[in-house]
C-alpha positions in Angstrom: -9.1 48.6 20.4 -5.5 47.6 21.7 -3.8 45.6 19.5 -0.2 43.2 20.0 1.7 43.0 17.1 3.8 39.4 17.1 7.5 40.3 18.2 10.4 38.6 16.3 10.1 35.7 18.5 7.2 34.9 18.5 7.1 34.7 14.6 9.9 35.0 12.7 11.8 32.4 11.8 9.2 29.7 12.9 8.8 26.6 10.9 5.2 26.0 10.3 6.5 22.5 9.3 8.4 21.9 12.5 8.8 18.9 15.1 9.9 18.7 18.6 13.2 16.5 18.1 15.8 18.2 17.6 18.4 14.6 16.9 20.4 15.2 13.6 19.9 12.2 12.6 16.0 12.5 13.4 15.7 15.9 11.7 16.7 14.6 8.3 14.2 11.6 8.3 11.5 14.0 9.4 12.5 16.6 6.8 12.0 13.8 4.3 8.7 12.4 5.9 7.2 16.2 5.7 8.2 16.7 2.1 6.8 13.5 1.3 3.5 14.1 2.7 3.0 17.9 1.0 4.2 16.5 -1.7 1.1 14.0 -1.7 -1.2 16.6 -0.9 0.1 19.4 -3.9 -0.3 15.8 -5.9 -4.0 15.5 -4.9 -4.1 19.3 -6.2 -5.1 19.1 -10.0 -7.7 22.2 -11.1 -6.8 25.2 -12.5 -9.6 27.1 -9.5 -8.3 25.1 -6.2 -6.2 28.2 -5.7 -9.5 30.4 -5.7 -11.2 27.3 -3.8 -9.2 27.4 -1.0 -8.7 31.2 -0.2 -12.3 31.9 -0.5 -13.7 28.5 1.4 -11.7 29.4 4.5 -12.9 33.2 4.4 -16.5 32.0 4.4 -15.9 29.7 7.2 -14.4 32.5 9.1 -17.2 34.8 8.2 -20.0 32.2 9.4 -17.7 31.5 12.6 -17.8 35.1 13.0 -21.5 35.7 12.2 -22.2 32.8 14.8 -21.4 34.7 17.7 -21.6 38.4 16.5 -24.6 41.2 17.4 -26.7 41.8 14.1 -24.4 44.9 13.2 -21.8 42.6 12.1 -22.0 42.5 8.3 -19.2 39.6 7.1 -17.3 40.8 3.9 -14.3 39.3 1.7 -12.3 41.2 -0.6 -10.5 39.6 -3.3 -8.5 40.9 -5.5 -6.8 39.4 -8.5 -3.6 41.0 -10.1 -2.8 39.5 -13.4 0.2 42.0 -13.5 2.1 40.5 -10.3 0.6 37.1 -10.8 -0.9 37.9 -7.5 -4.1 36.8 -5.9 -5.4 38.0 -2.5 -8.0 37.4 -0.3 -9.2 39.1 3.0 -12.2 38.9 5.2 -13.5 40.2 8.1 -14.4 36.8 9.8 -12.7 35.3 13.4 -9.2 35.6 12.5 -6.7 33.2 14.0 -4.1 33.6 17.0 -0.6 32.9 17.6 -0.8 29.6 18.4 -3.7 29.0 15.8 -1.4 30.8 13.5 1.8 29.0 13.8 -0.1 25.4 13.4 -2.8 26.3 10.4 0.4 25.3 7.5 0.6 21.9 9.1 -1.1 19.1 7.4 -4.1 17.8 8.6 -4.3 20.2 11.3 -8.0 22.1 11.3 -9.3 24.2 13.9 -13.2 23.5 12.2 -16.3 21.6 13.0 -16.3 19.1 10.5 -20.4 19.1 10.8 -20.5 23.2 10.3 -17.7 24.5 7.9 -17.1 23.8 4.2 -13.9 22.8 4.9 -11.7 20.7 7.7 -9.1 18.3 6.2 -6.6 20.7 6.9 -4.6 20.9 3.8 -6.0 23.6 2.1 -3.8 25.5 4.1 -0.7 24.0 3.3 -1.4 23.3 -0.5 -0.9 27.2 -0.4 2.0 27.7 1.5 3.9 24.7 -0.1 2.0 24.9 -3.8 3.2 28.1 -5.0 6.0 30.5 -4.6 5.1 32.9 -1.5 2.3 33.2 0.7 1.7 36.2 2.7 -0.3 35.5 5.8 -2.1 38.7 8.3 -4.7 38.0 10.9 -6.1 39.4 14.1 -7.9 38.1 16.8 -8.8 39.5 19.8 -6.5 42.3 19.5 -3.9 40.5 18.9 -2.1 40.7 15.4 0.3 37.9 13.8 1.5 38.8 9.9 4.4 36.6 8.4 5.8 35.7 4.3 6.3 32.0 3.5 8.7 32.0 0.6 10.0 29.8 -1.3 7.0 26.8 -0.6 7.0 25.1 -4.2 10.8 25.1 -4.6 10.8 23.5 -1.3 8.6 20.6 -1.8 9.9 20.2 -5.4 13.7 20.1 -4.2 15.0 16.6 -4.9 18.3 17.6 -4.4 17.9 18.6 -0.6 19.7 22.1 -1.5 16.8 24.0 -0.8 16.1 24.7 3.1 12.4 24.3 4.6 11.3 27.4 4.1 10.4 29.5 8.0 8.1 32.3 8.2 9.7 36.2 7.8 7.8 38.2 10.5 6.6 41.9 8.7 4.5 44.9 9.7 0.9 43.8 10.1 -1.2 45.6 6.8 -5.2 44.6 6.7 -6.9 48.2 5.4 -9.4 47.0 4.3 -10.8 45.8 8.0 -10.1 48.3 9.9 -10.3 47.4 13.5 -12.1 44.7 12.7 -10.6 40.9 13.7 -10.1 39.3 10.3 -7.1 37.3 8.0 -5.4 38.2 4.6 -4.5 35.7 2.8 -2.1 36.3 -0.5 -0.6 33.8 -2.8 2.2 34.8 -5.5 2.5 32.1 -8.8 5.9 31.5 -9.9 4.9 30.4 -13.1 6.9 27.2 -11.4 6.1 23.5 -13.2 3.3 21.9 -11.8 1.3 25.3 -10.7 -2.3 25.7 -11.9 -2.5 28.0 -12.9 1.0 29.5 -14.0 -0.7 32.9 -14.7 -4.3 34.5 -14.1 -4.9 35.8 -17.9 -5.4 32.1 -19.1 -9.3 32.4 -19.3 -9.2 35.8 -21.4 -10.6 37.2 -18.3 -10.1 40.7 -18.1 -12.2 42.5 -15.4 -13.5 42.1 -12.2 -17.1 40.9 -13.0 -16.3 38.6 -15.2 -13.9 37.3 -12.9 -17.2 37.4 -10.2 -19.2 35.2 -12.4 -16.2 33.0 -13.1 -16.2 32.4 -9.3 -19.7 32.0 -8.5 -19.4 28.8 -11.3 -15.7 27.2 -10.0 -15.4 28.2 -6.3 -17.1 28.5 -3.1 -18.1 31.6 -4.0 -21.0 30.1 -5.8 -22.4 28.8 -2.7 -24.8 26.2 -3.2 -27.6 26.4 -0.3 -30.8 24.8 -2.0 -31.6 23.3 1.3 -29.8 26.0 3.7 -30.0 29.2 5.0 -28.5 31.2 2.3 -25.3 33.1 3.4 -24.1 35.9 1.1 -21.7 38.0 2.5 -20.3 41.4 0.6 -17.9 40.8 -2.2 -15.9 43.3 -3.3 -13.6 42.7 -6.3 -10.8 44.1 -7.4 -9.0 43.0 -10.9 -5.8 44.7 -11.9 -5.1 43.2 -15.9 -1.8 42.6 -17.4 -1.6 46.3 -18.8 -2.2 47.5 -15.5 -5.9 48.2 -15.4 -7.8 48.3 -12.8 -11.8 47.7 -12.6 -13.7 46.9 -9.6 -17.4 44.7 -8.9 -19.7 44.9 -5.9 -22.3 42.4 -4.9 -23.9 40.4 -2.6 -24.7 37.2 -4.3 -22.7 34.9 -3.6 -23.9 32.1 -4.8 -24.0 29.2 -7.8 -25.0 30.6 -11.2 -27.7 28.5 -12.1 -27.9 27.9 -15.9 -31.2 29.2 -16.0 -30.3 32.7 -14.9 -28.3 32.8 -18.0 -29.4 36.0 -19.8 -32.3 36.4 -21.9 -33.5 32.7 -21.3 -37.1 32.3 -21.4 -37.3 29.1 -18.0 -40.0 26.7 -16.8 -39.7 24.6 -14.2 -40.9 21.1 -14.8 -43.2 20.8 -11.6 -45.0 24.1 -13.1 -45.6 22.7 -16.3 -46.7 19.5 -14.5 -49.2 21.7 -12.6 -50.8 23.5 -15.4 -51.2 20.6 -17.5 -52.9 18.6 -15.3 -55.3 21.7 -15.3 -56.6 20.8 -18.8 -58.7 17.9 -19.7 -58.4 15.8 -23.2 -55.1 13.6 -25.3 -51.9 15.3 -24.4 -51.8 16.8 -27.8 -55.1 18.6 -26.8 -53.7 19.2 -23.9 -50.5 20.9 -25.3 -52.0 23.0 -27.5 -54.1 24.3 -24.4 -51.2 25.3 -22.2 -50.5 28.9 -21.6 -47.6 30.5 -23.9 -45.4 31.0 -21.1 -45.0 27.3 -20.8 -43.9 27.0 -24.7 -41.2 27.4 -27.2 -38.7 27.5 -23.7 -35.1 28.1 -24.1 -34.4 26.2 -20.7 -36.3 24.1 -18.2 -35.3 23.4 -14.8 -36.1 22.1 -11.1 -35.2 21.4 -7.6 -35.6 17.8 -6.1 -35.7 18.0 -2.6 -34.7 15.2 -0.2 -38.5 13.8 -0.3 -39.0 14.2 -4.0 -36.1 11.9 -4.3 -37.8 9.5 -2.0 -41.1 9.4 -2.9 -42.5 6.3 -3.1 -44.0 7.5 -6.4 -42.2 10.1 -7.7 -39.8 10.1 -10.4 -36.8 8.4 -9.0 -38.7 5.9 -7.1 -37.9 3.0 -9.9 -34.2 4.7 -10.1 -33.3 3.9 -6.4 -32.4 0.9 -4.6 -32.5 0.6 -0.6 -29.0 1.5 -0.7 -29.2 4.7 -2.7 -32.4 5.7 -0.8 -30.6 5.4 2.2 -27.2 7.8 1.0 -30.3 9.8 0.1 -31.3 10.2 3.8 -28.1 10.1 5.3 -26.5 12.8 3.3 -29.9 14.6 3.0 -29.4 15.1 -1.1 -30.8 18.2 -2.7 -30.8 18.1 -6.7 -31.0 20.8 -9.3 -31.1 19.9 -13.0 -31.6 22.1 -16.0 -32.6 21.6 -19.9 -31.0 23.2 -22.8 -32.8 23.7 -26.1 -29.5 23.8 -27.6 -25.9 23.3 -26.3 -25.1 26.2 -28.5 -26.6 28.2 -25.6 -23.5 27.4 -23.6 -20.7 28.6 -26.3 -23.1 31.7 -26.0 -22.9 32.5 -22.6 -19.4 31.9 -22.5 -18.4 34.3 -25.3 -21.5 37.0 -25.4 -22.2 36.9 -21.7 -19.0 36.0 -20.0 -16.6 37.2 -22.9 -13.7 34.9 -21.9 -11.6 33.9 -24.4 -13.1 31.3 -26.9 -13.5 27.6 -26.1 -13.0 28.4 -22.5 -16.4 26.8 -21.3 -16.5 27.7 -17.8 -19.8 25.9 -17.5 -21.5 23.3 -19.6 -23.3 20.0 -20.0 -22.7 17.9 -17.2 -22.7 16.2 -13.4 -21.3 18.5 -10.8 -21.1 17.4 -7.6 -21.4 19.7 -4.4 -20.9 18.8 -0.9 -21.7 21.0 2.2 -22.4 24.1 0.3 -20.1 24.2 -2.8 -19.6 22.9 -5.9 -16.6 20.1 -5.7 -14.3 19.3 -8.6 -14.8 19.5 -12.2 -17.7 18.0 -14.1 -18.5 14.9 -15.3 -20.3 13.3 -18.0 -23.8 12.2 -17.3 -23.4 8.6 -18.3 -26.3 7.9 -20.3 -27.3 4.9 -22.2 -29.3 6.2 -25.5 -30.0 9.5 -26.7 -26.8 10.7 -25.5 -26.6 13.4 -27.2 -28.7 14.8 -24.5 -25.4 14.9 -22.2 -24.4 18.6 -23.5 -27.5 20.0 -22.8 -28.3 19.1 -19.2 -26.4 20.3 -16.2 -27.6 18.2 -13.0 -26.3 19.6 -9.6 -26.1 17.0 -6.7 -25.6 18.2 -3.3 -24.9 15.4 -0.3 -24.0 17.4 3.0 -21.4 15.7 5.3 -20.2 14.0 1.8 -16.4 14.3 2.7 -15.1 14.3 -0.9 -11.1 13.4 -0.8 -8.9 16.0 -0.2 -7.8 18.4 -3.5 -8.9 16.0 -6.1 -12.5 16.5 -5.0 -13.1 12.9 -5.2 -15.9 11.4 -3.4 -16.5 7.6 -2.1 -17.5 5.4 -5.3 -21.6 4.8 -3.5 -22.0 8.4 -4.0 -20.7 8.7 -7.2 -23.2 5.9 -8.5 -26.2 7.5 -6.8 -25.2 11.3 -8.2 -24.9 9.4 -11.6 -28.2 7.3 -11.2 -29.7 11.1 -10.0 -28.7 12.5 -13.2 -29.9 10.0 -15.7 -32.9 10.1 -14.7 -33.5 13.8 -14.7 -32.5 13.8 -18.2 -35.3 11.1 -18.6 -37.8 13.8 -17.1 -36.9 15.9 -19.2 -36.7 14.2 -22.5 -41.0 13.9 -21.5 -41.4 17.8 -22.0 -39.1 18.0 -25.0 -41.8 19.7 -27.4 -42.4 22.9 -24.4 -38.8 23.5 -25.9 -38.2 25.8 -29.0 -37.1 24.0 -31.9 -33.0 22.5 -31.9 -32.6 21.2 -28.2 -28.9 20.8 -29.8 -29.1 16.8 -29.1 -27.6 15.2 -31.9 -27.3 11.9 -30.9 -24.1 10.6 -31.2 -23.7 7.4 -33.8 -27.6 7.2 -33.6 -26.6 3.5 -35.8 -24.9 2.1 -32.5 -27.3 3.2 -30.2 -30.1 1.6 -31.5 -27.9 -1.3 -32.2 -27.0 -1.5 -28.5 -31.2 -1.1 -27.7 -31.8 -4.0 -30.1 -28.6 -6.1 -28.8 -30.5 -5.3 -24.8 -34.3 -6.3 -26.0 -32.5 -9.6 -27.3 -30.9 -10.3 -24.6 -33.7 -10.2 -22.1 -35.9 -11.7 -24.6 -33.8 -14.8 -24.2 -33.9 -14.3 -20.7 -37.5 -13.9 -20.1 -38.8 -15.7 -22.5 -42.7 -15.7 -22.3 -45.2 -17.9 -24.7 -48.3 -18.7 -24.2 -51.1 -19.8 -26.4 -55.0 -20.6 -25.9 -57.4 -22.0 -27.6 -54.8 -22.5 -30.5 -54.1 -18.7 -30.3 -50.8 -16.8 -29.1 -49.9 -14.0 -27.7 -47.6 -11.9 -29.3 -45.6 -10.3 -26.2 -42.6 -12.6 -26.4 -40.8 -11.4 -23.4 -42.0 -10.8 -20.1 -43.3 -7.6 -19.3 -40.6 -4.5 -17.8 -42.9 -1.8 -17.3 -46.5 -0.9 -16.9 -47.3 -0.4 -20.4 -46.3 -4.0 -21.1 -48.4 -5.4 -18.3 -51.9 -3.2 -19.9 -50.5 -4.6 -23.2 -50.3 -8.4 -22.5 -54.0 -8.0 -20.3 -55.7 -6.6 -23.1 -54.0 -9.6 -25.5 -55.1 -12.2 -22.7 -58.6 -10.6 -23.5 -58.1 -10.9 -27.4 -57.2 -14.4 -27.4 -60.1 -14.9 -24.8 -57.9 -16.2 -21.7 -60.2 -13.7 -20.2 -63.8 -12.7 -20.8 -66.3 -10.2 -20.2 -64.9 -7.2 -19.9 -66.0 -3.9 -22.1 -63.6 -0.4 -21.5 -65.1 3.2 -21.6 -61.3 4.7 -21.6 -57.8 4.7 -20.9 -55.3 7.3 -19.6 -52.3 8.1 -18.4 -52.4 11.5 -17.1 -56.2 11.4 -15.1 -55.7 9.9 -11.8 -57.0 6.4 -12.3 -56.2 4.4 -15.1 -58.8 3.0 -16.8 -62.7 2.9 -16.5 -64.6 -0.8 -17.5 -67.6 -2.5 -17.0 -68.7 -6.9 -16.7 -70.8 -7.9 -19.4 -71.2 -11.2 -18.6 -73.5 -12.8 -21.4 -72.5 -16.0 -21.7 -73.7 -18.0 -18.7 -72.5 -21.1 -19.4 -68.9 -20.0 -20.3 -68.7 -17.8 -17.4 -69.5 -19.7 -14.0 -66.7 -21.2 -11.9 -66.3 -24.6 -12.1 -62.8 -25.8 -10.4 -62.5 -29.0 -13.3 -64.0 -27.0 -16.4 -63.9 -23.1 -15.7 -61.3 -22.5 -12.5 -61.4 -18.8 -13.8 -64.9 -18.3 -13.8 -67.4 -16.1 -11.6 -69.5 -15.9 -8.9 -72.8 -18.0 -10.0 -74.9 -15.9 -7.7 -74.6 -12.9 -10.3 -77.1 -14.2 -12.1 -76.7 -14.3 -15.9 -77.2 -12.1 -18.1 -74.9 -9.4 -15.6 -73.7 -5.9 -17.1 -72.1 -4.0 -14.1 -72.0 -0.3 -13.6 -68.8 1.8 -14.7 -65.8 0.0 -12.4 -62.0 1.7 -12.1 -59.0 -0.7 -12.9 -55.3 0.3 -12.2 -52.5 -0.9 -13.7 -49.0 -1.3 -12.1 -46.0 -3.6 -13.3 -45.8 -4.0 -9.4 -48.6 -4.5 -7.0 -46.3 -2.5 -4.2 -46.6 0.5 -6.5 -50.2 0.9 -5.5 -49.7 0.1 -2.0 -47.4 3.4 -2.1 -50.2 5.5 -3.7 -52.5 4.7 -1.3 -50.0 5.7 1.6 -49.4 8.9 -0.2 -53.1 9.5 -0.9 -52.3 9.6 -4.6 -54.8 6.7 -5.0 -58.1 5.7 -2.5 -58.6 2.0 -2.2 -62.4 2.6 -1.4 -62.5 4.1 -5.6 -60.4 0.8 -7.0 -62.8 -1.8 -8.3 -59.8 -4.2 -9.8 -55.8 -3.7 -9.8 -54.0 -5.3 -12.8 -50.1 -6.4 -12.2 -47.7 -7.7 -13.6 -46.1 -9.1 -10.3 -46.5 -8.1 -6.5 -43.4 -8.3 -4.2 -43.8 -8.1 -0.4 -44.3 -4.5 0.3 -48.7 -5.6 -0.2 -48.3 -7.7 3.2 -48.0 -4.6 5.3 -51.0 -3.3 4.3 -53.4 -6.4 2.7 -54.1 -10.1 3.0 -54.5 -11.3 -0.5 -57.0 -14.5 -0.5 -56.0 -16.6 -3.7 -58.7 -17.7 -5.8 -56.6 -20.1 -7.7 -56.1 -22.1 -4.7 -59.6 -25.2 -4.8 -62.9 -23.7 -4.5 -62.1 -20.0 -3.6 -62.5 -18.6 -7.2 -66.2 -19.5 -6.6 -66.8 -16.1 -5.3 -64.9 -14.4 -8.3 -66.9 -11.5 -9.8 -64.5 -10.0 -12.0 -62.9 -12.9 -14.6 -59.7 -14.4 -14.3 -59.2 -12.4 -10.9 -56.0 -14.2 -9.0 -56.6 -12.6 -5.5 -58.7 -10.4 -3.7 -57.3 -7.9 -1.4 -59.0 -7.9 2.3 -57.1 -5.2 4.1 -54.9 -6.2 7.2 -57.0 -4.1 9.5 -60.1 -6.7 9.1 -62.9 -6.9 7.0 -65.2 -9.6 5.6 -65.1 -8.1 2.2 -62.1 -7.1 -0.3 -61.5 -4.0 -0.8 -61.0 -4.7 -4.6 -59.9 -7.9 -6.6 -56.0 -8.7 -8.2 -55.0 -10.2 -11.1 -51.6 -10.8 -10.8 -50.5 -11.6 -14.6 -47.4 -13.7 -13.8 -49.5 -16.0 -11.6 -52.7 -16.5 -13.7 -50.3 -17.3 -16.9 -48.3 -20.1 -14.8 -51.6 -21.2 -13.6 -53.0 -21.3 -17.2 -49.6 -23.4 -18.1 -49.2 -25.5 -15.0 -52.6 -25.3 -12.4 -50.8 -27.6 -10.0 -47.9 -26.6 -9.6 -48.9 -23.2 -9.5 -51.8 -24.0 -7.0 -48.8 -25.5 -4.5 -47.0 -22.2 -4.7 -50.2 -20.0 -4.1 -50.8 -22.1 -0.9 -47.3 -21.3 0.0 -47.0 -17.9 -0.7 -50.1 -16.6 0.1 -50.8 -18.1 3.3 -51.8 -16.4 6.8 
């Protein structure tokens, strides 16, 4: 290959910083303007890795740039070394490369020669956070052929001049020097700390580091080099690593994965994910205990459990999440096509473990622990953050939830992304804690949560339950009898509580239950015994929640399924996900049902004159004739909200049925 190496014009002495006025007077204010600006961007600049996060994101960009285009003998490498000794770090790759005119922009802020769509990076500042952040930056690349290699010196003392006595640094032109490519095109980047105030770091021994594969784990947790591709092709290029310590030795690491380190490949941890313990549970008939003490070894006494939730996990209608997510989350969710990965501790010990057994960095250095880490197109993005849960909170140190938005555009070196996806990364995490806090006993014994000022937290659970008590008051009585539900109902268990009070007070009669589950895929198995004729029949003065006089008296019914749902919608999305067959539901109990029912059913109300008259289960509000036609109901509703205002005020309640319910 022929290569050009830049002459002394074309390179040295060229200010990477540079305008085309060349006014005195103009110069000075532009001087000022550029100072001002890297000044804002070394600002935005505040982890001890963005040094690491920068070098390595633009030679993985280069490398898939490269690989794009390239024949399949093309095998994309970096080579980093880090020289504790020299305070040096360098980073090379065998990836595009850049030319001249490439070269003498790619300092200038906000200039980026990337697809914003396809690269991990393209804010253009990386660039000149290095050149302008620490003391020198040595720069070599080819392209084509061609080969550009220049020293930036002086960047930091530059930017943090106040005086104006120090000039804008220009480039030095010297011998071009990439070994380790051969005649391959690719760029060498090398960045010297000055120890100067305001670098991060000031020195490379900080962590207790000392070799190169700890250094490679170190990586794969705070920079790029952990890629994060849990819905992407995976891209793991060669790494080789060179570390050179303080005392001069040198030790060298090999490998090809390049990519997050997962807390549950932590060594010697015995994992589970939670969709495989799921899966074999709902294998084994009986009470959960039963069920528990069934389950295969492997899924018991864990040290960590774990998952993945995919874009459409996060969506389902009926999955986890679905009560976590408003329209507005659901939608960041489809526009940012959010992948999820969440791990469970047994203990938070486990992390001081790994970080002095495993690692062996210098103590109370925990490279990775409890927390939120966000990740945007590929790799993880700033520092963690604390899952902000509400109770048990203890339970913060022991999960580690990874939330990955591609596109998300975080803000420039702070890492900081727009406030929406904050809240739905936060609102991601809570609730995979929540799953997890259901499998607690599969863990060995100490999960390490110790809540924190247990006292105030149930305080604070109290202090809530009061406050929507007062809220949502509910009281009803009959036949000189109350219920004893005070407020109204929040989740399902509430609604199958306040149904089977209705029945003890004897709102509603005539129903007898084989069982009741939560795990089998239908709720709850009954039968009508309807004994009682004269209490029974439908009479719109006397009985308005009677049945069906054409039964016939006495009437015992054969087995019948009833669902329960705090919302009638919930159903409607288990049918559309086949979770749940209308043609098996006999008689759907509810708390309330929104609007979600209306694409799918007409619901007839029969609290509205003579239409309970064909009733046959008691107290049914509605019965559900699906939108498609049909002279009969698929099954019959009894919405609790409207049966209880009907109980307290029929009229009123009959006008709002005829309005809400209508054609």
């Amino acid at each position: 290959m022929t290569t050009v190496s830049a002459t002394l014009n074309d390179i040295d002495g060229y200010d990477p910083l540079a305008t085309n006025y060349a006014e005195s007077e103009n110069e000075a204010l532009l001087d000022q303007a550029n100072r001002r600006i890297v000044q804002n961007i070394l600002k935005s600049y505040t982890g001890y890795f963005d040094l690491f996060c920068e070098t390595i994101q633009n030679s993985l960009d280069a490398l898939q740039a490269k690989a794009k285009v390239a024949d399949e003998t093309y095998s994309p490498k970096i080579w980093i070394t880090i020289d504790a000794a020299r305070s040096r770090v360098r980073v090379v790759d065998n990836g595009v490369g850049m030319t001249m005119p490439e070269y003498r922009f790619f300092l200038r802020p906000n200039v980026s020669f990337k697809n914003p769509k396809e690269y991990r990076g393209q804010k253009g500042v990386g660039a000149t956070f290095l050149a302008y952040g620490f003391s020198l930056l040595r720069a070599h690349t080819r392209k084509s052929g061609e080969e550009v290699s220049a020293i930036l010196r002086n960047g930091r003392q530059w930017a943090q001049d106040s005086a104006g006595s120090i000039p804008r640094p220009t480039f030095e032109a010297e011998r071009f020097n990439i070994p380790e490519i051969g005649t391959e095109d690719g760029t060498s980047i090398e960045v010297i700390l000055g120890g100067l105030p305001g670098e991060r770091p000031r020195d490379l021994i900080w962590l207790g580091a000392r070799n190169a594969e700890q250094w490679f784990n170190v990586l794969r947790i705070k920079s790029p080099l952990g890629g994060i591709y849990l819905n992407s092709t995976k891209f793991h290029p060669q790494i080789e690593l060179t570390c050179i310590d303080v005392d001069g030795t040198t030790t060298k690491f090999s490998s090809d994965l390049a990519e997050y380190f997962y807390p549950h490949e932590m060594a010697d941890l015995k994992t589970a994910t939670v969709k495989d313990i799921e899966s074999e549970l709902s294998k084994i008939q009986g009470s959960p205990d039963q069920r528990f003490s069934k389950l295969a070894i492997e899924f018991k006494r864990l040290d960590c459990m774990w998952e993945i939730y995919s874009k459409e996990d996060l969506l389902s209608e009926t999955g986890w999440f679905a009560t976590a997510l408003d329209e507005e989350k659901r939608s960041l969710i489809e526009r940012h096509s959010v992948i999820v990965y969440a791990s469970f501790l047994r203990s938070a010990k486990i992390w001081n473990s790994f970080n002095d057994d495993e690692l062996k960095l210098r103590r109370g250095q925990r490279i990775i622990h409890g927390g939120l880490q966000m990740a945007c197109d590929n790799m993880p993005q700033g520092e963690l953050s604390i899952i902000p849960l509400t109770s048990t909170i203890g339970y913060q140190a022991n999960s580690h939830v990874v939330v990955h938005f591609t596109d998300g555009a975080p803000d420039m070196g702070r890492k900081v992304f727009q406030p929406e996806l904050t809240e739905l990364a936060e609102a991601i995490s809570v609730r995979c804690v929540t799953v997890f806090k259901r499998y607690l006993q599969h863990l060995k014994p100490d999960t390490g949560a110790v809540a924190v000022a247990p006292d105030k937290e149930l305080h604070e659970w109290k202090k809530k339950q009061e406050e929507y008590r007062d809220q949502n008051l509910l009281s009803f009585s009959h036949d000189g009898k109350d219920i004893s539900l005070i407020s109204k109902p929040q989740q399902e268990q509430d609604v199958v509580a306040l149904f089977h009070e209705l029945i003890g007070i004897g709102a509603i009669r005539g129903y007898q239950f084989y069982s009741t589950s939560q795990s089998d895929r239908y709720d709850s198995l009954f039968q009508l015994n309807y004994h009682e004729e004269n209490n029974l029949k439908f009479s719109r003065e006397n009985n308005p929640l009677g049945v069906d006089s054409a039964l016939g008296f006495p009437f015992l019914s054969e087995p019948r399924v009833l669902e329960f749902k705090f919302d009638f919608d919930a159903l409607i999305r288990d049918f559309s996900n086949e979770i749940k067959y209308p043609r098996h539901v006999n008689l759907v109990v509810c708390w309330s049902a929104e609007k979600q029912w209306r694409e799918k059913y007409f619901m007839n109300s029969l609290l509205v004159g003579d239409e309970g008259a064909s009733r046959l289960c008691f107290g049914a509000t509605h019965q559900a004739f699906p939108d498609s036609g049909g002279s009969q109901p698929d099954f019959e509703v009894i919405i609790l909200e409207d049966l209880i205002n009907f109980l307290v005020d029929p009229a009123t309640e009959e006008a709002r049925q005829k309005s809400r319910y209508k054609d």
